[in-house]
C-alpha positions as CSV (number, residue, x, y, z in Angstrom):
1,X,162.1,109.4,119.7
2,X,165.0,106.9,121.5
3,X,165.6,106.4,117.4
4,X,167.1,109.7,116.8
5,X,169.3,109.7,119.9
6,X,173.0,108.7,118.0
7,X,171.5,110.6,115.2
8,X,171.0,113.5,116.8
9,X,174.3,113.5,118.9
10,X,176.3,112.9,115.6
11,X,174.7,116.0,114.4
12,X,175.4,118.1,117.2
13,X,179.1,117.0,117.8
14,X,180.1,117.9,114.2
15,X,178.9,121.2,114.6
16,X,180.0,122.0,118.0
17,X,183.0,120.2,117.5
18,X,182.8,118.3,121.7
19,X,181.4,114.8,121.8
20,X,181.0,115.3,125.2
21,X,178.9,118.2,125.0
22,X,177.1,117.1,122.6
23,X,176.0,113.8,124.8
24,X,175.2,116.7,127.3
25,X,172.8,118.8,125.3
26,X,171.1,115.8,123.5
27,X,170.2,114.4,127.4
28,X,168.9,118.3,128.3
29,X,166.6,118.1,125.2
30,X,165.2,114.6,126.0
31,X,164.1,116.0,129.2
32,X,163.0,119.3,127.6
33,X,160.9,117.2,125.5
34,X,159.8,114.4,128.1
35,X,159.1,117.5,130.7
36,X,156.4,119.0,127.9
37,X,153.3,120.3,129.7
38,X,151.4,119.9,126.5
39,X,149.3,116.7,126.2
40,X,149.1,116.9,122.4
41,X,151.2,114.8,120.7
42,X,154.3,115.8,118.4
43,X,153.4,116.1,114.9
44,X,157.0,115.6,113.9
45,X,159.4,114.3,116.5
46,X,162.8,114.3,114.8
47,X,162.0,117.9,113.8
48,X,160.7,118.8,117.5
49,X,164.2,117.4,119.0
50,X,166.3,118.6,116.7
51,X,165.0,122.2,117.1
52,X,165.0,121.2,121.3
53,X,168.7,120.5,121.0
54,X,169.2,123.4,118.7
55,X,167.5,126.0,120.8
56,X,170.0,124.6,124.0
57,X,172.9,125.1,121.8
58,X,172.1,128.8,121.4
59,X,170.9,129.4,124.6
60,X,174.0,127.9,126.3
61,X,176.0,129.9,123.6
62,X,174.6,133.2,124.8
63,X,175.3,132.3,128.2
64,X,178.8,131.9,127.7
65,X,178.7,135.0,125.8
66,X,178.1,136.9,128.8
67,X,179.3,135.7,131.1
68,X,182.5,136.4,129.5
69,X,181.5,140.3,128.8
70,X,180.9,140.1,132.4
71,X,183.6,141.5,135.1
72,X,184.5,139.0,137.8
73,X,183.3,140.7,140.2
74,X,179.9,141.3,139.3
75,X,179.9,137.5,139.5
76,X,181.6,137.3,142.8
77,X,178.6,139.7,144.3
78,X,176.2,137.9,143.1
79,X,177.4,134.4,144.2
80,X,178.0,136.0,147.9
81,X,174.4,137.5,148.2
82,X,172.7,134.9,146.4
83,X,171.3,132.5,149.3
84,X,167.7,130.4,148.5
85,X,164.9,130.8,150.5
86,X,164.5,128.0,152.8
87,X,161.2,126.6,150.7
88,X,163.8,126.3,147.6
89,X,166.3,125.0,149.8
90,X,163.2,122.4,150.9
91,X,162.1,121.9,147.1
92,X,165.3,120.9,146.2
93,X,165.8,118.0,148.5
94,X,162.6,116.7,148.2
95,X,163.3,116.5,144.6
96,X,166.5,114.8,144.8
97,X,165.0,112.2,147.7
98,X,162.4,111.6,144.3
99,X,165.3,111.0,142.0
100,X,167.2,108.9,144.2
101,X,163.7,107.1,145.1
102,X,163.2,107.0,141.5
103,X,166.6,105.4,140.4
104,X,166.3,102.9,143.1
105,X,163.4,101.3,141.4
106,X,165.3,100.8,138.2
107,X,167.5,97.7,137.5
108,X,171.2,98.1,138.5
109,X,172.7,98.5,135.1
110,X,170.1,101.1,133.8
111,X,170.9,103.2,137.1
112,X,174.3,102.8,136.9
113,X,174.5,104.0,133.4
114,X,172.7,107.2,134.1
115,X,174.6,108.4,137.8
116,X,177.9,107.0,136.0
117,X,177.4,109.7,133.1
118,X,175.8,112.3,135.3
119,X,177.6,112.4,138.6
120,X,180.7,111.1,137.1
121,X,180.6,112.4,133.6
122,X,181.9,109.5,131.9
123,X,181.6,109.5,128.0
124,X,179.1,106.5,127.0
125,X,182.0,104.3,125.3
126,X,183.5,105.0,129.0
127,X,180.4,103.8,130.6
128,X,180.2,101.2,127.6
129,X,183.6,99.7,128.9
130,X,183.3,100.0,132.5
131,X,180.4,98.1,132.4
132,X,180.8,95.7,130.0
133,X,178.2,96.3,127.6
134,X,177.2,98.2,124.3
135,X,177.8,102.4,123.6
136,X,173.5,101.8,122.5
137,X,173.0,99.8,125.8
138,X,174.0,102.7,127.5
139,X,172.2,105.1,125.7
140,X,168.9,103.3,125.9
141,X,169.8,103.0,130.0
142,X,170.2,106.5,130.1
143,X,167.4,107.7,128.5
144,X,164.9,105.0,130.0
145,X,166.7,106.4,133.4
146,X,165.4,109.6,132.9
147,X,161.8,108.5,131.3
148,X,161.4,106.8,134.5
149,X,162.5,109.8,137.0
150,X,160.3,112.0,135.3
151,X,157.5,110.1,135.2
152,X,157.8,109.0,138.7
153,X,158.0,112.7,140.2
154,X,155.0,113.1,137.9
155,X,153.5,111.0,139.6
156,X,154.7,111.6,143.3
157,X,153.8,115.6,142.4
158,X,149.9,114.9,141.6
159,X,149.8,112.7,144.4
């Protein structure tokens, strides 16, 4: 499926007309995909990640929709009452200690690829440039980045 990753960004940019965002939801539907619960393999994989992608596009579409219709201060309320329950609060940091775990295992480049585009938000001829290598380097980093966090919290959850 790593063969339809420029593919499928090239796609996606042309019709949402952001580069950038397009990178964005073409990582979301790699993980969409590599987070299946199903064990039965993908009849057709271009067709399954393109849909993926597609289906992100609309949902994050709608969002925007209404959260525009939306006052401000419906918003507001809900931020200020919204607090986790501790157990989320607990789930969430044992999660990230995974990731971080996770990344630590991987080889500097590959790990710096992925928190450089996800913590910094660098574009990948950005992180191409910065670190001296090829825009397809970085793509293959990233997406073996998050191969290997997923499979690793798969593995650390059934443990």
């Amino acid at each position: 499926m790593e063969n339809y990753y420029r593919e499928l960004v090239s796609f996606l940019s042309a019709r949402m007309g952001n580069a950038q965002a397009a990178e964005d939801v073409v990582h979301d539907a790699y993980v969409r995909v590599l987070e299946r619960s199903s064990d039965e393999p993908i009849e057709q994989p271009r067709a399954f990640l393109y849909r993926t992608a597609l289906n992100l596009v609309i949902d994050g579409h709608r969002r925007n929709t209404l959260r525009q219709v939306e006052p401000l201060e419906v918003l507001d309320t809900d931020e200020r009452f919204f607090c986790p329950s501790p157990q989320a609060t607990m789930d969430h940091g044992q999660r990230l200690e995974m990731v971080q775990r996770a990344l630590s295992e991987l080889p500097e480049a590959c790990r710096d690829s992925f928190l450089l585009r996800k913590l910094e938000g660098l574009s990948h001829p950005e992180i191409a440039e910065r670190l001296g290598v090829s825009r397809s380097v970085v793509e293959k980093h990233i997406v073996n980045a998050m191969k290997h966090c997923r499979f690793r919290i798969r593995q650390w959850d059934n443990a």
